[in-house]
C-alpha positions as CSV (number, residue, x, y, z in Angstrom):
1,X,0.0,0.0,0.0
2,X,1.3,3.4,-1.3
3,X,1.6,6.4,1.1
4,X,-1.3,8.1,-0.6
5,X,-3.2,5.3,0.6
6,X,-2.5,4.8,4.0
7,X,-3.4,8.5,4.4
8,X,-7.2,8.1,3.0
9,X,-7.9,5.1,4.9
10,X,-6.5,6.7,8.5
11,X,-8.8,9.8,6.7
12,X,-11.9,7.1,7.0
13,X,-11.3,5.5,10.3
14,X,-11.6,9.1,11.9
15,X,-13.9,9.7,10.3
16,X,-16.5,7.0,11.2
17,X,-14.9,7.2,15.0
18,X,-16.4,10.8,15.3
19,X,-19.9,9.8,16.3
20,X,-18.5,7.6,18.8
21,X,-16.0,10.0,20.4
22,X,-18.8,12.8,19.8
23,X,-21.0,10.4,21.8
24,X,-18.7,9.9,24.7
25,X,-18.0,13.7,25.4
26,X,-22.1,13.6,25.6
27,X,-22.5,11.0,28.1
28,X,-24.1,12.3,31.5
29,X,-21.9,13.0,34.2
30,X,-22.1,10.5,37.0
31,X,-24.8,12.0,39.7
32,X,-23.2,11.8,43.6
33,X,-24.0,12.9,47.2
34,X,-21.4,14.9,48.9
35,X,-20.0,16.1,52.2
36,X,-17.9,18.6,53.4
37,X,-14.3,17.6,55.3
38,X,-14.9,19.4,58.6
39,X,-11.5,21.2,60.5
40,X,-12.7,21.4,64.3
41,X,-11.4,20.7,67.8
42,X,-12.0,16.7,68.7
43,X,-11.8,14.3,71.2
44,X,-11.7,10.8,71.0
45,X,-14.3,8.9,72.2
46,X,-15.8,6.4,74.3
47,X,-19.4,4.8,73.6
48,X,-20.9,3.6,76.9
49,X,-24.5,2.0,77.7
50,X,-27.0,3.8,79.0
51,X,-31.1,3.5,79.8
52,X,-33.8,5.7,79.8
53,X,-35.5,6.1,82.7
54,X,-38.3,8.5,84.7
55,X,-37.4,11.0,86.6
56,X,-40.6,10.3,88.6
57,X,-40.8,6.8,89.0
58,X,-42.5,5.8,92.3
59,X,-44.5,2.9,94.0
60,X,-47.4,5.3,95.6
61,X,-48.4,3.6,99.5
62,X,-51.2,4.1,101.3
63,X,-51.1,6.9,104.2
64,X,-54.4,4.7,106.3
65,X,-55.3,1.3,106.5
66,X,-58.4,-0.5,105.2
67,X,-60.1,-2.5,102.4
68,X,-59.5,-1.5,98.8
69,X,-62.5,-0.6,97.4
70,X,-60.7,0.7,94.2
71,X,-57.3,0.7,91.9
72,X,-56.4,2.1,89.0
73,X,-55.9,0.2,85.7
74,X,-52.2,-0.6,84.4
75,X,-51.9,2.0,81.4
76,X,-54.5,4.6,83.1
77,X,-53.0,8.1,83.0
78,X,-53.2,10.2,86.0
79,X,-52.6,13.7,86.7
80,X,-51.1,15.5,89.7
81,X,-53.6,15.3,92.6
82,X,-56.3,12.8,91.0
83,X,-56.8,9.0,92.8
84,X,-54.6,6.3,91.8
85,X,-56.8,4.5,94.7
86,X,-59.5,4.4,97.3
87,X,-60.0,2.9,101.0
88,X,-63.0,1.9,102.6
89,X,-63.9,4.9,105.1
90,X,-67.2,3.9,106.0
91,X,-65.8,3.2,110.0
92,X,-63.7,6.4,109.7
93,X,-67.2,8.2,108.4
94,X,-68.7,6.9,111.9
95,X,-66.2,8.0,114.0
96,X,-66.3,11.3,112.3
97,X,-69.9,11.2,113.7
98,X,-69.2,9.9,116.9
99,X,-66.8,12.5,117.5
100,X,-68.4,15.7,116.4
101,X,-71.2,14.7,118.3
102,X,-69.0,14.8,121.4
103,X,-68.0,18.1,120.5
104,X,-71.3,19.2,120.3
105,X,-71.8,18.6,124.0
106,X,-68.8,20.3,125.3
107,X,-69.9,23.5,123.7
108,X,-73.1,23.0,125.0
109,X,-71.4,22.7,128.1
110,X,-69.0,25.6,128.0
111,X,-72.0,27.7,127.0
112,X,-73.9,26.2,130.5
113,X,-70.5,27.0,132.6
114,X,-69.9,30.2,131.1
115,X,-73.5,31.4,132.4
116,X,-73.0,30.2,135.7
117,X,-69.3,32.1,135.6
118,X,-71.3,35.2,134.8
119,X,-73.8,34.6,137.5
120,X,-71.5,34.1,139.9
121,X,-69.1,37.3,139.1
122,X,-72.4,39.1,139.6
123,X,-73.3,38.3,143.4
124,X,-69.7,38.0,144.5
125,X,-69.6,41.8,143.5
126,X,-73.1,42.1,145.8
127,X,-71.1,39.8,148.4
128,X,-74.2,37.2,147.8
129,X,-71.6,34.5,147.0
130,X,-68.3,32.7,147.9
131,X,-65.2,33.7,146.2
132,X,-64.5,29.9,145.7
133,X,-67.5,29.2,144.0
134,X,-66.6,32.0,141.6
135,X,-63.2,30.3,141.6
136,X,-64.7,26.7,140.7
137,X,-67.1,27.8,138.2
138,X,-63.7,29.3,136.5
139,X,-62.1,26.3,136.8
140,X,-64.6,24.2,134.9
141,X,-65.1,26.4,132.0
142,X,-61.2,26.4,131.3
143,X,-62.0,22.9,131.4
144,X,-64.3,22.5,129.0
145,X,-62.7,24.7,126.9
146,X,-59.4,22.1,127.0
147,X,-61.8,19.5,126.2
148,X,-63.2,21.4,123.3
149,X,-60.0,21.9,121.9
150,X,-59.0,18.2,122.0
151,X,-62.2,17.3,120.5
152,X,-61.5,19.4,117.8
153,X,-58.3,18.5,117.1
154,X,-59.7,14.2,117.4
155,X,-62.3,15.8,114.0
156,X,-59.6,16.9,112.5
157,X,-57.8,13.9,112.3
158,X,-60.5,12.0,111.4
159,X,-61.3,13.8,108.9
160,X,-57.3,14.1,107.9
161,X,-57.7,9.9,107.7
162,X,-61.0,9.9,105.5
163,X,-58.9,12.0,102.9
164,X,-56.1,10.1,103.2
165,X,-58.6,6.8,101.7
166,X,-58.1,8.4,98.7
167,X,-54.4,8.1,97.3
168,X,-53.4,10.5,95.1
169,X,-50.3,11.2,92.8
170,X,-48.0,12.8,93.7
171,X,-47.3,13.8,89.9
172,X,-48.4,13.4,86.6
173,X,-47.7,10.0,84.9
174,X,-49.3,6.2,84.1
175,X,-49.9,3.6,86.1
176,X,-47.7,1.1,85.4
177,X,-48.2,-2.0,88.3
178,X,-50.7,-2.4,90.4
179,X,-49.8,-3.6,93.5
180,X,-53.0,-4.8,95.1
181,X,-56.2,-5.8,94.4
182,X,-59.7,-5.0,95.3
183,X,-60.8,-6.2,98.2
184,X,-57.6,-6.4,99.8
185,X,-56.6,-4.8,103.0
186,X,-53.5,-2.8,103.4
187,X,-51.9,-1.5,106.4
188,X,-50.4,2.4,106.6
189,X,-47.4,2.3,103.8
190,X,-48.5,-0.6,101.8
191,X,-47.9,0.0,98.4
192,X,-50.6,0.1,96.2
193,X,-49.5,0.7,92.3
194,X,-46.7,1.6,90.5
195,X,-46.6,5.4,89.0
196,X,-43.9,6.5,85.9
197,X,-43.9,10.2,84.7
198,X,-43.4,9.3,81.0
199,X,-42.9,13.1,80.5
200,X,-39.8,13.8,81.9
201,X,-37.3,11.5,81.2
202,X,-33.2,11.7,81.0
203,X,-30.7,8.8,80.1
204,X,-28.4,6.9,83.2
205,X,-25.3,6.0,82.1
206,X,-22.7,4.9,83.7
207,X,-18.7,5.9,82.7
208,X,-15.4,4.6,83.7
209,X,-13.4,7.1,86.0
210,X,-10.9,7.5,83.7
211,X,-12.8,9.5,81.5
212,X,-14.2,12.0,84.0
213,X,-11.2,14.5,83.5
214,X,-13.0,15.2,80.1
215,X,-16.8,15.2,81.0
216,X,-18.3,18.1,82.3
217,X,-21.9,19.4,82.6
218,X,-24.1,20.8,79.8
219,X,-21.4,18.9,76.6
220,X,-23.3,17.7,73.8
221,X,-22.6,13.8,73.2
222,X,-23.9,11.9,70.7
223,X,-26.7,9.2,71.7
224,X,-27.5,6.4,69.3
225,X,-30.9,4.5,69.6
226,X,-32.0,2.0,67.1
227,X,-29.4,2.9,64.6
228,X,-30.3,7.0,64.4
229,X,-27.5,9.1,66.3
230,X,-28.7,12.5,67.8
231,X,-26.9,15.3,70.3
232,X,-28.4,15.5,73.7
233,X,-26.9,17.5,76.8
234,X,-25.4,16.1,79.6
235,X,-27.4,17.8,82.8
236,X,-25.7,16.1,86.0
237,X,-22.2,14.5,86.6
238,X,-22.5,12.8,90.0
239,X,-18.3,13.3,91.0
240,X,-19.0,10.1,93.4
241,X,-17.3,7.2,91.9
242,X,-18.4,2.9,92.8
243,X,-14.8,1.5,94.7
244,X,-15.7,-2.3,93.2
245,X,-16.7,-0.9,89.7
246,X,-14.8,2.3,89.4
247,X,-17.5,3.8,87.3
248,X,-19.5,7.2,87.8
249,X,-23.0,8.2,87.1
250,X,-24.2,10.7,84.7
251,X,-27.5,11.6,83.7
252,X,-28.6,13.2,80.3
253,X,-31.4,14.9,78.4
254,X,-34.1,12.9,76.8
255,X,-35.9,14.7,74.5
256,X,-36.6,12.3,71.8
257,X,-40.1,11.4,72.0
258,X,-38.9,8.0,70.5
259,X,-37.0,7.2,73.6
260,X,-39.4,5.3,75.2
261,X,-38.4,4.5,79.8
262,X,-36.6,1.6,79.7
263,X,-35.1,1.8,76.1
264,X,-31.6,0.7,75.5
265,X,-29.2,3.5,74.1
266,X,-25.2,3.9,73.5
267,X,-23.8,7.2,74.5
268,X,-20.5,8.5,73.0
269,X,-18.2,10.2,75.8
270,X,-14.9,11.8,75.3
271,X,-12.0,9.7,75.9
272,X,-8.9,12.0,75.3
273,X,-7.8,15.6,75.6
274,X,-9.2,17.6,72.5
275,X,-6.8,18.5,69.4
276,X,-7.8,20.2,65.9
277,X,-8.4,17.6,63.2
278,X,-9.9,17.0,60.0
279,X,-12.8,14.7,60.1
280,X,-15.2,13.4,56.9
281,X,-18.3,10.9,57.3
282,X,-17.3,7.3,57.6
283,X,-19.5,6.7,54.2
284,X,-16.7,8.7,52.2
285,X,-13.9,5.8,53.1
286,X,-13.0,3.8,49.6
287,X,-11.0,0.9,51.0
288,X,-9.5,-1.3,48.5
289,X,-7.4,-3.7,50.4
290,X,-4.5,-2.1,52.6
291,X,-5.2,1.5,50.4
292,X,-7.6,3.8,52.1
293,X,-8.5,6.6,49.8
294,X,-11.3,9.1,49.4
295,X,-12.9,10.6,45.9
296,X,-12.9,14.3,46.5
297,X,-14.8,16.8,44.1
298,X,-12.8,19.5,41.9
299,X,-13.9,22.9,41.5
300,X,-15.1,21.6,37.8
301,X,-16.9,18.7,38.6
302,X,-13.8,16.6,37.8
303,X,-13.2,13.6,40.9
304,X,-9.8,13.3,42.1
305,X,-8.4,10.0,44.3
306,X,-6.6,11.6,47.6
307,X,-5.4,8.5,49.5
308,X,-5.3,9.4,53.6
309,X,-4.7,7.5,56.5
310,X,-7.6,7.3,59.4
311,X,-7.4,8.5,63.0
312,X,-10.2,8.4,65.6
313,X,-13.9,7.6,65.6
314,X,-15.8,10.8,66.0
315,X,-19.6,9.2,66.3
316,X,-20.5,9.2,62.5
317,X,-17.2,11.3,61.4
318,X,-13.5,9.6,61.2
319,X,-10.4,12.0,61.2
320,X,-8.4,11.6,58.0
321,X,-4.7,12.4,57.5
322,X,-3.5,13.7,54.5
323,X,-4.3,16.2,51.7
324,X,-7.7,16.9,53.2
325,X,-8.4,20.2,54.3
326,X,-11.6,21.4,55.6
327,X,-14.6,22.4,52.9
328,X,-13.0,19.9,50.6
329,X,-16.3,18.3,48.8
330,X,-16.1,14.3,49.5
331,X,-18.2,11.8,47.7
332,X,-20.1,9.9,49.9
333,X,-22.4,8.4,47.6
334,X,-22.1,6.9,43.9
335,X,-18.4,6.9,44.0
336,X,-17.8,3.4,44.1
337,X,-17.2,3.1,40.1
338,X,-15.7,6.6,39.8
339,X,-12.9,6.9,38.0
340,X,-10.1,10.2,38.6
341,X,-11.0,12.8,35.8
342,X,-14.5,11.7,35.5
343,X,-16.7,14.2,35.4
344,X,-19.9,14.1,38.0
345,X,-23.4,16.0,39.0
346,X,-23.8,16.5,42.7
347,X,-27.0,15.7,44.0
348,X,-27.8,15.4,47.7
349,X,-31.3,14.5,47.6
């Protein structure tokens, strides 16, 4: 084949690749979901068990004894002041009777002895009577009047015991045990039912002392419950450590509404002294074998490989070292076929 040739069939084979090459610089760019690298101050961290609990949780007793005439039902929800039970006061209603009737006759009696009193300061002034008689009739209206008072006091309590048949909450919440039945008879402090606030709840942890250096009341930690992660503020720190288990008690907000008493969480608590780091979500890690590398977003929508080296956990983030920095746009999505140069369309939703 002469040169002349050779020429006008290269000529024809670019010529019937245009289409395809045309084709190629036409193809869609590869849609991804991004994240920023983020440059803060870190600690490393320590995820611990924790619980949910009530911070009204109480097993209500009875203040009188009795029959139990009634009980609340498990699940019934009860505000502050309203029965969770009720004694039989029918007796108590009796010597309620019994006893005001009593004190009916000692007034009647005071008002018989004050008369006489009066009668008899009137003819001691006229000399018509003994200065001890005066002295007597004194003597048994200050009586009466002590017995009035005591008779007063023996309604009161009475009537102190017929409220006290009805046991109210102390606070809001549902009744989660009852303790007795109806029919039963319970002595003064018996317990009767089981009451949770289901309101006001907080999380009870428990972390090793080593840690406590770096906790401190009102840090955000992160709090992971059936695979979603959220923030929530540490409120107490109890600085009073166990000597067998040499753990501490802390107690957090829970203000997840999903957070149910009793649920099982995991709380991440620092575990070193804080240093400036660069940190990306775990999701933008490419490993491939021993390499670790990450597929980071040019300013034209070109990817680029940037192989780093991983530090500590940070909840969902991971500190990377290497040619990272913070803002850096890192594929955390759709970049498992990417190859560097390739061009791609973020898309986050």
């Amino acid at each position: 084949m002469n040169h002349t040739s050779r020429i006008a069939l290269i000529s024809c084979l670019i010529t019937a690749m245009t289409p395809v090459l045309s084709l190629a610089q036409k193809a869609p760019a590869a849609p991804v979901m991004v994240e920023s690298a983020q440059r803060d101050t870190f600690s490393a961290t320590l995820w611990v068990s924790g619980t949910v609990i009530s911070q009204n949780d109480a097993r209500i007793a009875a203040e009188t004894d009795g029959r139990v005439t009634w009980v609340a039902n498990v699940g019934a929800r009860i505000k502050k002041g309203e029965a969770i039970a009720r004694i039989d006061a029918q007796n108590l209603h009796l010597n309620l009777s019994d006893s005001e009737a009593q004190l009916a006759s000692l007034k009647a009696q005071f008002k018989f002895r004050d008369s006489s009193l009066q009668r008899f300061q009137k003819l001691t002034a006229s000399n018509n009577a003994a200065a001890t008689q005066l002295d007597e009739a004194q003597s048994q209206l200050d009586i009466t009047r002590q017995d009035i008072k005591r008779a007063e006091v023996a309604s009161a309590q009475i009537k102190r015991r017929i409220a006290q048949t009805e046991v109210l909450a102390p606070f809001p919440g549902v009744v989660a045990e009852r303790l007795v039945q109806i029919g039963e008879f319970v002595a003064r402090g018996s317990q009767v039912a089981r009451l949770v606030d289901t309101e006001h709840r907080e999380i009870r942890a428990q972390a090793p002392l080593s840690i406590a250096s770096w906790i401190r009341e009102g840090m955000q930690v992160s709090v992971k419950h059936n695979k979603r992660e959220s923030l929530s503020v540490i409120n107490y720190v109890i600085p009073v450590g166990d000597e067998r288990s040499r753990m501490l008690e802390i107690r957090i907000a829970a203000e997840d509404p999903a957070w149910i008493i009793g649920s099982p969480v995991r709380i991440a608590l620092p575990n070193s002294e804080p240093r400036e780091l660069v940190a990306i979500p775990r999701d933008g890690l490419v490993l491939r074998g021993s390499n670790i590398f990450v597929m980071r977003v040019n300013d034209d929508n070109t990817v680029e490989k940037v192989s780093v080296e991983t530090g500590i956990g940070l909840g969902g983030l991971v500190e990377v070292i290497g040619n990272i920095d913070q803002g850096d746009l890192i594929i955390t999505r759709g970049g498992e076929r990417l190859k560097p140069g390739q061009i791609v369309t973020i898309s986050n939703s």
